[in-house]
FIMIRO-787759 format. One record per residue (C-alpha): chain; y, z, x; residue number from 1. Coordinates in pm, 1 decimal. Each point is the difference from the previous one (the first is absolute). Layout:
SITE / A / Y / Z / X / NUM
...
//
This chain:
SITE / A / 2067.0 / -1522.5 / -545.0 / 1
SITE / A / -154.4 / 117.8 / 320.7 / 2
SITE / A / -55.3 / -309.1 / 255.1 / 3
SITE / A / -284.0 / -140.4 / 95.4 / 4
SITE / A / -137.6 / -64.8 / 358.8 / 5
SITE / A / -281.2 / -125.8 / 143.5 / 6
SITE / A / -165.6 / 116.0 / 312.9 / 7
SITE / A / -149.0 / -252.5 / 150.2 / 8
SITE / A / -377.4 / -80.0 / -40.3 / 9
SITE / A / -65.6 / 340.7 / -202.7 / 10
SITE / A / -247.6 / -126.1 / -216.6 / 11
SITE / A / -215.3 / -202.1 / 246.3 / 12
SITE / A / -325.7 / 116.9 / -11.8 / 13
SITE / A / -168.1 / 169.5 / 323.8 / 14
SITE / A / -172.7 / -283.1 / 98.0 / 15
SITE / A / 353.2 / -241.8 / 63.6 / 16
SITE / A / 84.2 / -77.8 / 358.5 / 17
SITE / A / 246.5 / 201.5 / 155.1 / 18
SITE / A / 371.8 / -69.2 / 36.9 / 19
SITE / A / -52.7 / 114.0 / 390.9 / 20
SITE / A / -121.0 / 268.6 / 179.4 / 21
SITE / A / 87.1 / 345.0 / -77.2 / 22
SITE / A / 86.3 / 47.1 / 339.4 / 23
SITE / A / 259.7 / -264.8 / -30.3 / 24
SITE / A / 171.6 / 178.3 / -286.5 / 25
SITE / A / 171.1 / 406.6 / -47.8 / 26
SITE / A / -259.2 / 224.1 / -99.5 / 27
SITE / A / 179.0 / 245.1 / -221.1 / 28
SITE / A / -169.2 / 355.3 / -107.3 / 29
SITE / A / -72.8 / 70.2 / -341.7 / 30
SITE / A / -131.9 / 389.5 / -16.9 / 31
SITE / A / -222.6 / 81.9 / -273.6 / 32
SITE / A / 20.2 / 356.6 / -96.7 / 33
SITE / A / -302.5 / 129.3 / -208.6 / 34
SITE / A / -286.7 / 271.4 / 1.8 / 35
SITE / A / -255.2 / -200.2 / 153.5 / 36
SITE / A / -194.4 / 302.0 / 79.6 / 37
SITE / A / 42.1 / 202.5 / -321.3 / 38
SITE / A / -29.0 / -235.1 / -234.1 / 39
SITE / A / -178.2 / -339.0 / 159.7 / 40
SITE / A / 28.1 / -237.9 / -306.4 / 41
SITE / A / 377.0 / 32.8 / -72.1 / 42
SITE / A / 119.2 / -22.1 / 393.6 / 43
SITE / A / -243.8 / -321.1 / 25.8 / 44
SITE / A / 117.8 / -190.3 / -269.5 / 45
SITE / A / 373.8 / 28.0 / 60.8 / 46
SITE / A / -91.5 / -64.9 / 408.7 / 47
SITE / A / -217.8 / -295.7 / -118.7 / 48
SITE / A / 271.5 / -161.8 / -275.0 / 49
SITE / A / 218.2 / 53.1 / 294.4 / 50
SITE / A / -245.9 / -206.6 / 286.5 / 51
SITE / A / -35.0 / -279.4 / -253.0 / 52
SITE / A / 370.3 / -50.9 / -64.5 / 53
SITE / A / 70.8 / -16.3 / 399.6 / 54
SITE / A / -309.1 / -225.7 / 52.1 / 55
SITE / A / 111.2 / -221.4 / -254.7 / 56
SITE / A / 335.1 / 4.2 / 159.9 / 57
SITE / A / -158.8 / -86.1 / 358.3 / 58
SITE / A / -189.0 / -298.4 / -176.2 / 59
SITE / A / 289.6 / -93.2 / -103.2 / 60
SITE / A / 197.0 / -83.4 / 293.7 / 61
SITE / A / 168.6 / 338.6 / -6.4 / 62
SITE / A / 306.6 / 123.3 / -138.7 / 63
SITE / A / 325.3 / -264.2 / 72.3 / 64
SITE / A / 315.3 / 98.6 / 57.5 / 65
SITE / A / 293.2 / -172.1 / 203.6 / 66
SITE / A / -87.6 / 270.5 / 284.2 / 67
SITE / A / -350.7 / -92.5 / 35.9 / 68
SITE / A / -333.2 / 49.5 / -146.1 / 69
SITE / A / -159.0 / 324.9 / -54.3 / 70
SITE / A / -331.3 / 176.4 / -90.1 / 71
SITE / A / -104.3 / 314.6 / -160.0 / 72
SITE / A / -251.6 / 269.1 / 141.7 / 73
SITE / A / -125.1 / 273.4 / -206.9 / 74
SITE / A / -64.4 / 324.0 / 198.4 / 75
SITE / A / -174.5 / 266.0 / -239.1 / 76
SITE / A / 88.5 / 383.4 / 25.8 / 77
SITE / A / -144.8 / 258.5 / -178.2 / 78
SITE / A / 182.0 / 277.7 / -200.4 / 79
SITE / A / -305.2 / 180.9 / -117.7 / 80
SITE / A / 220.5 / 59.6 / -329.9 / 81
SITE / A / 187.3 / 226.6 / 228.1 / 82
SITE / A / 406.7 / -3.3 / -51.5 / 83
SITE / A / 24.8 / 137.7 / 341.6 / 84
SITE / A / -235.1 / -293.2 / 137.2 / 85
SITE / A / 173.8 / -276.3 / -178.6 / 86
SITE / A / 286.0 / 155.6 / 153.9 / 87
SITE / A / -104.5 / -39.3 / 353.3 / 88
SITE / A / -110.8 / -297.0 / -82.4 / 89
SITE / A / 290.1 / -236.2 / -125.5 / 90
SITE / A / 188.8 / 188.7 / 326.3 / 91
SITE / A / -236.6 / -191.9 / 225.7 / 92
SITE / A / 29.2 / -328.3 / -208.4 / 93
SITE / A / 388.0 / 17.7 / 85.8 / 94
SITE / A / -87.4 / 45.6 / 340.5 / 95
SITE / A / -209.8 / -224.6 / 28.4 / 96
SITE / A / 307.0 / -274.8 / -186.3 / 97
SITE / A / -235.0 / -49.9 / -273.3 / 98
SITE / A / 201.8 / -221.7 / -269.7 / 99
SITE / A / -154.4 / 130.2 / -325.4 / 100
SITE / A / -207.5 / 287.0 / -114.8 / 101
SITE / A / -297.5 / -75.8 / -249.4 / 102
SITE / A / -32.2 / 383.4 / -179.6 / 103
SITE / A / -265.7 / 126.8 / -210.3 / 104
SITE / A / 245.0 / 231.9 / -111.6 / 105
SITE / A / -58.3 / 350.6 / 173.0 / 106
SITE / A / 352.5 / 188.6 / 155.9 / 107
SITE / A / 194.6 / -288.5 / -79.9 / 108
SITE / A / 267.6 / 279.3 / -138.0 / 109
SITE / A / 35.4 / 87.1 / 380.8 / 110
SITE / A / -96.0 / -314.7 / 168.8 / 111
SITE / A / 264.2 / -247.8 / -203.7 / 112
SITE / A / 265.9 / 152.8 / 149.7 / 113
SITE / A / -150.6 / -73.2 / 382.0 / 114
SITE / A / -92.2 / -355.6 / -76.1 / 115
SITE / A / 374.0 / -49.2 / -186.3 / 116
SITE / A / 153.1 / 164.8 / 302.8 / 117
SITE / A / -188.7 / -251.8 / 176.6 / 118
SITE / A / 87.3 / -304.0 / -215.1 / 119
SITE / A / -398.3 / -18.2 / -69.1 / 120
SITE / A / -99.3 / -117.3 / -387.0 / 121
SITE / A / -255.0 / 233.4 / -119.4 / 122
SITE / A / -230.9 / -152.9 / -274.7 / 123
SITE / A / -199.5 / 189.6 / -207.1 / 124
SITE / A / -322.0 / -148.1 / -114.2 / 125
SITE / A / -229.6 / 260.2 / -166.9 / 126
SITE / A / 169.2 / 340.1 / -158.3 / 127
SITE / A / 280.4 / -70.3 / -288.6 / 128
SITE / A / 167.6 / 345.9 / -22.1 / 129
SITE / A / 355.7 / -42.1 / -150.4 / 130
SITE / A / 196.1 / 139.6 / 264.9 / 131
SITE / A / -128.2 / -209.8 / 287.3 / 132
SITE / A / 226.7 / -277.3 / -55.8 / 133
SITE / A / 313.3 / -11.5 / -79.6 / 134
SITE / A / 245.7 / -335.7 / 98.8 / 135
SITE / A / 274.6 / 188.6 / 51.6 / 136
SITE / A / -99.5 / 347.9 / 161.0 / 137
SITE / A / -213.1 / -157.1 / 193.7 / 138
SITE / A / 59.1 / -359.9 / 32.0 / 139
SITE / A / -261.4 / -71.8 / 276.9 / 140
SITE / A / -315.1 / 84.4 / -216.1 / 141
SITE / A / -155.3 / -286.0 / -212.6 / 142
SITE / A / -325.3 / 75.3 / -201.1 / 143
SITE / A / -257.4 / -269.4 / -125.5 / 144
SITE / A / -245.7 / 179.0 / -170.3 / 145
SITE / A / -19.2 / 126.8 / -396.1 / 146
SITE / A / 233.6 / 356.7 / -41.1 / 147
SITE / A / -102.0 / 311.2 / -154.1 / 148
SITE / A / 251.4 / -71.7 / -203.0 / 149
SITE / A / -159.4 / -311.9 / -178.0 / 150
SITE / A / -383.4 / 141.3 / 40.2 / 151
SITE / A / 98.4 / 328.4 / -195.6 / 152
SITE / A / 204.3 / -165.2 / -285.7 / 153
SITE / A / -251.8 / -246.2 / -52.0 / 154
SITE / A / -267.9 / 242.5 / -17.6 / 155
SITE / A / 224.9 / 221.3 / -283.9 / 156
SITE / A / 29.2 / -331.0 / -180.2 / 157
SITE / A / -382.1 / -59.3 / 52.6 / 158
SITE / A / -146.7 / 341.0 / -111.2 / 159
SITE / A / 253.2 / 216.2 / -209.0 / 160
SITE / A / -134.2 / -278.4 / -299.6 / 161
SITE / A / -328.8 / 111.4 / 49.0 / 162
SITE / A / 94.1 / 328.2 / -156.5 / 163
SITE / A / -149.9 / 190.5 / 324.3 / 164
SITE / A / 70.8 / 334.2 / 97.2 / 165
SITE / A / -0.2 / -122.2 / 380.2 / 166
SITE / A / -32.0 / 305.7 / 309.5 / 167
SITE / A / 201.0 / -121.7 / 306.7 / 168
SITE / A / -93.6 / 81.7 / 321.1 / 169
SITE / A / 114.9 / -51.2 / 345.4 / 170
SITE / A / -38.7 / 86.3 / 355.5 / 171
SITE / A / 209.5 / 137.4 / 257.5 / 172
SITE / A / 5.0 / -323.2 / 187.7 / 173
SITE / A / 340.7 / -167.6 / 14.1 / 174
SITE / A / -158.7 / -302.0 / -181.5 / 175
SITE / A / -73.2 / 288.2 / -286.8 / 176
SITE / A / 313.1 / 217.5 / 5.4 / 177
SITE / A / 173.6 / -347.0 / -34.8 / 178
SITE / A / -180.6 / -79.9 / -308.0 / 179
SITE / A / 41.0 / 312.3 / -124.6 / 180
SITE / A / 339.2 / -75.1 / -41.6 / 181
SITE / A / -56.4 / -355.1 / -167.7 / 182
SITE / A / -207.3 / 146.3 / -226.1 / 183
SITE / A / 217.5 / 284.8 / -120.5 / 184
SITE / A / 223.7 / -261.1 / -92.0 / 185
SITE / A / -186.3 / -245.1 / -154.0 / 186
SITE / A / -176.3 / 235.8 / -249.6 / 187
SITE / A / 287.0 / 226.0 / -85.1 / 188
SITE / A / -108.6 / 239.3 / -262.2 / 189
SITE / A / -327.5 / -179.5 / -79.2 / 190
SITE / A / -316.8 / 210.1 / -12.2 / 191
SITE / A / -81.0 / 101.9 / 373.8 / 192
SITE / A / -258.3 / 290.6 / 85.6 / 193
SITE / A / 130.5 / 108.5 / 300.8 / 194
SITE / A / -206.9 / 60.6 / 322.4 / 195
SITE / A / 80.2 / 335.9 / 108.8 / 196
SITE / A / -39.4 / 105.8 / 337.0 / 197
SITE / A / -436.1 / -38.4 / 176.4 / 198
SITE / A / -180.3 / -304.9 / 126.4 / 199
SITE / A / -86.0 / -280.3 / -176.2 / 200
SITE / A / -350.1 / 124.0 / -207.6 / 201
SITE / A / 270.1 / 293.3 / -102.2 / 202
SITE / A / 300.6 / -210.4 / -120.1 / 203
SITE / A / -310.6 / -242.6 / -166.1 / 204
SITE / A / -176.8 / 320.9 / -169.9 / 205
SITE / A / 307.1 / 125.8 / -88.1 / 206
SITE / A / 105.9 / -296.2 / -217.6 / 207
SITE / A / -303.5 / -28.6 / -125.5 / 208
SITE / A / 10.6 / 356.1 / -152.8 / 209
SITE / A / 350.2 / -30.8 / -115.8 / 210
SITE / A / -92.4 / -333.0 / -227.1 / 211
SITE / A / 92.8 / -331.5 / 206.6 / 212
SITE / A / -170.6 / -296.6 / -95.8 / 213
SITE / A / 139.2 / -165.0 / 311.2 / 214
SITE / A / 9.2 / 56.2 / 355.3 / 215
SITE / A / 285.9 / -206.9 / 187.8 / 216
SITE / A / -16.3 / 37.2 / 340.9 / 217
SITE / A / 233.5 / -77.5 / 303.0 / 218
SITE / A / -50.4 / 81.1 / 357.0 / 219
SITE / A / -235.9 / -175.1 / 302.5 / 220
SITE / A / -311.4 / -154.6 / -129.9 / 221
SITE / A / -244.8 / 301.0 / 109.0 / 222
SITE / A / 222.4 / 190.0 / -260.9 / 223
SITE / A / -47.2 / -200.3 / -235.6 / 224
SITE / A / -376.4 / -9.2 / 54.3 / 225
SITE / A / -2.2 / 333.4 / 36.4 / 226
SITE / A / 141.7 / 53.7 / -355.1 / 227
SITE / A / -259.6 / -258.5 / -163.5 / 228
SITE / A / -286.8 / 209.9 / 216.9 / 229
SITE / A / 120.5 / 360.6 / -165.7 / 230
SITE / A / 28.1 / -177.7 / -355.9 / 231
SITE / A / -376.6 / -243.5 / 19.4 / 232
SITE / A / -221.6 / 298.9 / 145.5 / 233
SITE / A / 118.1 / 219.2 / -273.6 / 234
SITE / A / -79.0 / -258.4 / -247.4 / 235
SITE / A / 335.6 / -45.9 / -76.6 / 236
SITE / A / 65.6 / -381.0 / -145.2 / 237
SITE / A / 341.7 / -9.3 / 17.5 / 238
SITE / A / 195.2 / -345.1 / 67.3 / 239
SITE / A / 162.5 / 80.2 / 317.2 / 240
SITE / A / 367.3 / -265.4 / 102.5 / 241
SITE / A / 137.4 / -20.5 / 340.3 / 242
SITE / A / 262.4 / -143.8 / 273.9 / 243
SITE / A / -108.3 / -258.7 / 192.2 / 244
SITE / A / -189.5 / 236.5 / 249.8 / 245
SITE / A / -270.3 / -69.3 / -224.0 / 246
SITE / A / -106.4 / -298.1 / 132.1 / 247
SITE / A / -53.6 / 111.1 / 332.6 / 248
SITE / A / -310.3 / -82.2 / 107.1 / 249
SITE / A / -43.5 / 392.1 / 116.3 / 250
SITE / A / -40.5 / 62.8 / -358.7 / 251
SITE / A / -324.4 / -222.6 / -45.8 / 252
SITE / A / -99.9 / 115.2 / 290.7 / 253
SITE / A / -4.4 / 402.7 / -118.3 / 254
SITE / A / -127.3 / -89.7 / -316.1 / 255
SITE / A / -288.7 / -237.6 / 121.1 / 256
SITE / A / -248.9 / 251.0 / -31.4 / 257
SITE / A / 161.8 / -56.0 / -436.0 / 258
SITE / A / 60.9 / -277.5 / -49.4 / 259
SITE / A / -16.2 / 9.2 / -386.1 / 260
SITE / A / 302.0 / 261.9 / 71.8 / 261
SITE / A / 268.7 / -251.7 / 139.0 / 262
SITE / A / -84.9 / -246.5 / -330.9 / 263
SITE / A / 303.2 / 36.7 / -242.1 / 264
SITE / A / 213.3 / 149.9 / 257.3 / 265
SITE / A / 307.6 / -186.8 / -53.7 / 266
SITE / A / 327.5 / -55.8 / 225.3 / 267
SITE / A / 396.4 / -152.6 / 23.3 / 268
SITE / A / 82.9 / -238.6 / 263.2 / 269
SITE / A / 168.8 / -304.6 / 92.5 / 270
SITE / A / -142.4 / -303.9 / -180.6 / 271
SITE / A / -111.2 / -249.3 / 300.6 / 272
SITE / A / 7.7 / -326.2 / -185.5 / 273
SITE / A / 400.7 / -134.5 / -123.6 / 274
SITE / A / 45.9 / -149.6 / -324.8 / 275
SITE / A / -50.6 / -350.3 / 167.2 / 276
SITE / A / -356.1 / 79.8 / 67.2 / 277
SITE / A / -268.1 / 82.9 / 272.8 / 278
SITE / A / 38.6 / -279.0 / 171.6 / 279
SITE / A / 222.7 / 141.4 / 284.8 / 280
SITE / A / -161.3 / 335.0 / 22.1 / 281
SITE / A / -317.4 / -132.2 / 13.7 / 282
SITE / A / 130.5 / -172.7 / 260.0 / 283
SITE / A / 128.2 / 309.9 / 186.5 / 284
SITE / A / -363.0 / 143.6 / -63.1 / 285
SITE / A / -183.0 / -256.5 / 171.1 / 286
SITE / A / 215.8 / -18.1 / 307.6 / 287
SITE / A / -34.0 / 374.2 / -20.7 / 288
SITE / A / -371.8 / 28.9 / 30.3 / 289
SITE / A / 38.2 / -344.2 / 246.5 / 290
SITE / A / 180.2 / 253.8 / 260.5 / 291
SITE / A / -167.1 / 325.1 / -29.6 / 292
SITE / A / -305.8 / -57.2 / -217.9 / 293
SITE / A / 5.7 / 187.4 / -387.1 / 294
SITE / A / 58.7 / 330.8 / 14.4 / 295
SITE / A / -356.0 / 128.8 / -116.4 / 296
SITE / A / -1.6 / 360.1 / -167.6 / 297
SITE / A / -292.9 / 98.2 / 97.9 / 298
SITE / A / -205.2 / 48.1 / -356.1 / 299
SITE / A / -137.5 / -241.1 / -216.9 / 300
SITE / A / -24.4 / -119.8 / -358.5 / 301
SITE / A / -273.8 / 54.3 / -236.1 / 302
SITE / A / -178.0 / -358.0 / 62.0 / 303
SITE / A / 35.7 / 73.9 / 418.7 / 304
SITE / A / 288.4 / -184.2 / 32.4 / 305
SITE / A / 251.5 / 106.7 / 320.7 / 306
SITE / A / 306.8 / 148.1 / -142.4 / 307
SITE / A / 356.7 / -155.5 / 177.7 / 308
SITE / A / 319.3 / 129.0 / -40.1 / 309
SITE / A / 279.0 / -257.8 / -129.4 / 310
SITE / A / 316.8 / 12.2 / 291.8 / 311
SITE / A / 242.3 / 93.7 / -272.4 / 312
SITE / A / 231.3 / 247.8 / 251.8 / 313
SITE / A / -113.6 / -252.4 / 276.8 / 314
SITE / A / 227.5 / -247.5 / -208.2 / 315
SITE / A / 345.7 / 290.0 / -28.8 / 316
SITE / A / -24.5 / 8.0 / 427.4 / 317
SITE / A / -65.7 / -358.5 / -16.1 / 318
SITE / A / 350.0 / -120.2 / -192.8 / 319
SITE / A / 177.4 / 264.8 / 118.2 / 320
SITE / A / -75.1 / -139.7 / 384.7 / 321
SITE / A / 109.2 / -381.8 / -107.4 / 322
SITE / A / 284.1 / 173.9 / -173.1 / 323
SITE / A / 112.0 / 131.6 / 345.8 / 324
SITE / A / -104.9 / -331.9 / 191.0 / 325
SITE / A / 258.3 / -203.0 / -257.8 / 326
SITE / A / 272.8 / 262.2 / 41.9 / 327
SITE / A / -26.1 / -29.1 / 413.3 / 328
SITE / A / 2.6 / -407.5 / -70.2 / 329
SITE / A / 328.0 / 28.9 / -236.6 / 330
SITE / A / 113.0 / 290.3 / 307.3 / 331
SITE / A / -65.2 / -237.4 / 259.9 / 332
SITE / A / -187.0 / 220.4 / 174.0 / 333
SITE / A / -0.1 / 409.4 / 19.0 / 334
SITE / A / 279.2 / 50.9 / 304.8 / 335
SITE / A / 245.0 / 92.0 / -293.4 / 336
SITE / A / -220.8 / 258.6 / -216.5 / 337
SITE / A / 288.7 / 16.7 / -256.8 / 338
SITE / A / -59.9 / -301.5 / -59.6 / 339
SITE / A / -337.7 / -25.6 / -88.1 / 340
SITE / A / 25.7 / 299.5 / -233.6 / 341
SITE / A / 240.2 / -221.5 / -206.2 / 342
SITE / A / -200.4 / -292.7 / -7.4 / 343
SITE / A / -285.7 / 249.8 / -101.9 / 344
SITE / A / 240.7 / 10.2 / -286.9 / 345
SITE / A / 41.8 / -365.4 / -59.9 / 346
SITE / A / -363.4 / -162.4 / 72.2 / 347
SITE / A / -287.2 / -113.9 / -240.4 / 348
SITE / A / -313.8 / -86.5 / 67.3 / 349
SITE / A / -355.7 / -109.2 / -199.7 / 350
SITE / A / -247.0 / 295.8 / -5.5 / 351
SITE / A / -327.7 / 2.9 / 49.9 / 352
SITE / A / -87.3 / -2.9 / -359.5 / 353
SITE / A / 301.5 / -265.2 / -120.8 / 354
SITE / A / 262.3 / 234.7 / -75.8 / 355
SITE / A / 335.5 / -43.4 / 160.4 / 356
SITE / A / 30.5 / 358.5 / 280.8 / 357
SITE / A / 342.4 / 59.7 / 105.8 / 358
SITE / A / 284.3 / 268.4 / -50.4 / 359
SITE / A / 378.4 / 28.0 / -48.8 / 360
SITE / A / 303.2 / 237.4 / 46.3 / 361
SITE / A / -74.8 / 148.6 / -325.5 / 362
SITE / A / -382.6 / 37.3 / 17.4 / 363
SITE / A / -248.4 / 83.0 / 276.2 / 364
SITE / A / -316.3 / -40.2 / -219.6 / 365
SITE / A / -240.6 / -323.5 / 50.6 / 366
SITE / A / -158.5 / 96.5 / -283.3 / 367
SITE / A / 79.6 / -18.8 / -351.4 / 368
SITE / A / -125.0 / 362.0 / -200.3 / 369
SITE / A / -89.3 / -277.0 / -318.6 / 370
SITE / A / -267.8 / -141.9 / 278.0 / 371
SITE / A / -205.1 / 335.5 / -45.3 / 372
SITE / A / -357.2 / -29.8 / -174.9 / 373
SITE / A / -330.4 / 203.0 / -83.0 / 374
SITE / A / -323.2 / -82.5 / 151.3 / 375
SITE / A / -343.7 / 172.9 / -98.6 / 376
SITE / A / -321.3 / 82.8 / 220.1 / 377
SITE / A / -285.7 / -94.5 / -103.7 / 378
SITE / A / -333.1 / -64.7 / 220.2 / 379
SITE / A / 211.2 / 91.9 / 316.5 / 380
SITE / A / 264.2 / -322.0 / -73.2 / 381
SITE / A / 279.8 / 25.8 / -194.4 / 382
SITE / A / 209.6 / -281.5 / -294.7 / 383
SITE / A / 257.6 / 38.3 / -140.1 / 384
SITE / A / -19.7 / 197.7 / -368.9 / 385
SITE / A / 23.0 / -212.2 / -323.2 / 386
SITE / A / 231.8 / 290.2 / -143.3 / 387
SITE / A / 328.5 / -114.9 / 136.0 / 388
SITE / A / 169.8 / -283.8 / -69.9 / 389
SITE / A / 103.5 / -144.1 / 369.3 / 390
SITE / A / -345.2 / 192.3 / 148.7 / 391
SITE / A / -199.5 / -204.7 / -291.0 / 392
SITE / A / 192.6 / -372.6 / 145.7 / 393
SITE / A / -150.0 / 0.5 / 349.7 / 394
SITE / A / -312.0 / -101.7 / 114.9 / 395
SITE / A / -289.3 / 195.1 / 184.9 / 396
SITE / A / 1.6 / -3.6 / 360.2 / 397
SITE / A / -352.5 / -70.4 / 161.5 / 398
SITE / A / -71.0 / 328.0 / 219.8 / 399
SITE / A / -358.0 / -82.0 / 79.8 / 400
SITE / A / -121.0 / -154.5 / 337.8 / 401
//
């Protein structure tokens, strides 16, 4: 069984008195690497888990070790979903003796090799492609967010009962070539109309004509709006599944103009409440909005209501920060990067939402692929579907402010 340690003062709200000054404590670096420019809503939830974990930390009293007390920063860079960026980028974090790298997931086949080089951790929080992580290739990269892996199998076991004759599509994004992959696997020789080569209203028209009664989409969230656009203003009906993309705000936003076109749409993700309840992630959630306010979408429901978006990848950058901030406690500190790697290996703590985050020598995943559910739109908020059996257990997150 992997130990257990406690960082100091983790869970104390943001209101707590201080341990002591920051100044009087190490500030250590934590770089988060993510596409703030290209894709807003994904780069400021994974900076923003991040922020909260290291000003929860800092309330606190810091992180204790027998060589002192330290502090983590977050310094944002942006890799505009460019390989080549993200490159450049993790190069500066090592200059700059940054102890960890928070990744939305673009170039890390390039950039883990830098940060290992380095003795950096690299944790992704956001894309789940398969060969990412891999404990033993490369042992410095950790991942704490749901894998392609899990999404795509649980959507086979979700919709080949249905008796569909599903068309999958995906972009040429990383995010989509990646799931490309999952996919393939997941639904073997089950009934696929495949995409062809053409934009999205092509690939969509082109299933349409060849007989799909489905439309499963995986790329960015403007693709997948993109594909519901082609299918509605054709008068095309068709139940459309997706990725988690799909809950990007960006995709309300596109679609505002329609909103009886995102209603139905219907999506795999990580569930945000554990099997002990809501209790802890709603929690998380108010602390959340406490620090940076909710994260308002920018449409509105049916009644007027504000529309907020629930920090569900705020929460994967969250634990995987108080992961690293228990690993430098058991490391005593980050002179010997070795050995904070290892305890990366050999730490637990609470998540956000209740469930125990850590890793191990065998496993790099912080996130189970049986934690994966289905949640539908409908009036610009989304609940989980009653047509699974885990999806039907939990409960409906308020998303109105």
């Amino acid at each position: 069984m992997r130990g257990v340690v406690a960082v100091v003062g983790l869970l104390v709200v943001l209101a707590s008195g201080c341990g002591g000054s920051i100044n009087e404590h190490e500030t250590l670096t934590v770089v988060v690497n993510a596409p703030f420019s290209r894709t807003p809503y994904v780069g400021e939830t994974i900076a923003r888990g991040a922020d909260l974990a290291a000003q929860e930390i800092h309330a606190g009293g810091g992180i204790v070790t027998d060589d002192g007390t330290f502090e983590l920063r977050i310094v944002r860079a942006d890799n505009a979903l460019s390989p080549q960026r993200a490159v450049s980028n993790v190069r500066d974090a090592i200059r700059d003796h940054a102890v960890a790298i928070v990744d939305e997931g673009t170039g890390v086949d390039a950039t883990w090799r830098l940060a290992r080089d380095a003795g950096v951790p690299l944790g992704i929080t956001y894309q789940g492609g398969a060969g990412l992580v891999d404990p033993e290739t490369r042992p410095n990269v950790f991942r704490v967010a749901p894998t392609d892996r899990g999404i795509s199998f649980r959507l086979a076991e979700y919709l080949v009962p249905k008796g569909l004759r599903i068309a999958l599509l995906t972009d040429d994004s990383g995010y989509g070539r990646e799931g490309r992959v999952a996919l393939t696997k997941a639904f073997g020789s089950n009934p696929e109309v495949p995409a062809g080569s053409g934009g999205v209203s092509t690939a969509v028209l082109r299933a349409r004509d060849a007989g799909a009664t489905a439309l499963l989409v995986w790329g960015q969230a403007r693709t997948v709006a993109a594909a519901i656009t082609a299918a509605r203003s054709r008068g095309w009906n068709v139940p459309v599944y997706a990725p988690p993309s799909a809950e990007d705000p960006l995709l309300r936003q596109q679609l505002a103009d329609h909103p009886e076109w995102v209603d139905g749409l219907t999506f795999a993700s990580g569930r945000m409440t554990a099997e002990r309840g809501p209790e802890d992630w709603l929690r998380f959630q108010t602390a959340f909005e406490k620090a940076f306010g909710a994260d308002l979408v920018g449409v509105r429901t049916s009644t007027g209501a504000r529309v907020a978006q629930p920090p569900d990848y705020a929460m994967y950058a969250y634990d995987f920060v108080r992961v690293l901030a228990a690993a430098i406690a058991r490391a005593d500190g980050v002179d010997d990067r070795d050995a904070v790697l290892r305890a990366l290996d050999e730490v637990t703590v609470r998540g956000a939402n209740g469930d125990e985050r850590g890793f191990n020598v065998h496993s790099h995943e912080g996130v189970v692929d049986d934690d994966v559910y289905f949640a539908r739109f409908e009036d610009m908020t989304f609940r989980p579907v009653a047509d699974d059996p885990l999806s039907s257990t939990l409960p409906v997150i308020d998303q109105t402010r």
